[in-house]
N, C-alpha and C positions, 0 to 999 in steps of 0.2 A: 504494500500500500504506500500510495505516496500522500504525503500530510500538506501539499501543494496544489495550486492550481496550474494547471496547464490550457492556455489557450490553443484549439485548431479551427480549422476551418476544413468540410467535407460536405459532399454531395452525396459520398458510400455510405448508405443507411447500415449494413454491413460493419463498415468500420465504426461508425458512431458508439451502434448498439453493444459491441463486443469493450469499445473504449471508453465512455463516457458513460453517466449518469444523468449529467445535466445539457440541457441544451437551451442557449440564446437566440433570438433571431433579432435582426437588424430589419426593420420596417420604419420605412419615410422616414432615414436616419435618425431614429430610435431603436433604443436597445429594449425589444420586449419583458417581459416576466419571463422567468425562469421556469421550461415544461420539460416534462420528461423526455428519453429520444423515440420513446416507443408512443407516446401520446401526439408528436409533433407528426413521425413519422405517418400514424392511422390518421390524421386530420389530410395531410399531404394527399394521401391515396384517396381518402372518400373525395377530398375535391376532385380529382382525374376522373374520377367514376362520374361524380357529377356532370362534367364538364365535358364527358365522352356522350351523357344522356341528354345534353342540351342540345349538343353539334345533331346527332339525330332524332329530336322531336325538331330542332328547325328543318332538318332536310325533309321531315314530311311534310310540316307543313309548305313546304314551297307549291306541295302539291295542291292547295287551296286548304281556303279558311276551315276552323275546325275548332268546336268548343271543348271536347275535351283535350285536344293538342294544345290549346292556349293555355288550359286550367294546368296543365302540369308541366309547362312552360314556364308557367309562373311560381309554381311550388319549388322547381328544380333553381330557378333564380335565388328562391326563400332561403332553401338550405344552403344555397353557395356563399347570400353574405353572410348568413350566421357561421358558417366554418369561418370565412375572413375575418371575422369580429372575435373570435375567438382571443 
């Protein structure tokens, strides 16, 4: 155990989780709250999922208008800022 702090910086989810406890994020240069790497990491991923399910309810709808396309268009927008505001 080391009784120090060690700054890195990684993209390796991999490397984080085997090395780190703690994890910072830099947002609109601020330094957020201190979250875990495994709690950082599952918020990361539900966005992609999110953001995978947005890009295809818009491609349907190109095919014309549609009420429940809209309605969970809108839901999928809900949970994206709430993951951002996290």
């Amino acid at each position: 155990d080391f009784p120090g702090t060690v700054l890195l910086a990684s993209h390796d989810r991999m490397f984080r989780e085997n090395t780190t406890e703690k994890s910072y994020t830099i947002k609109n240069k601020k330094l957020t709250e201190e979250i875990s790497v495994r709690e950082k990491d599952e918020a990361e991923e539900e966005l992609m999922v999110i953001e995978t399910k947005i890009t295809e309810v818009l491609s349907r709808m190109a095919d014309g208008p549609d009420e429940i396309l809209d309605s969970e268009f809108q839901e999928l927008l809900r949970r994206k800022k709430a993951i951002m505001n996290r």
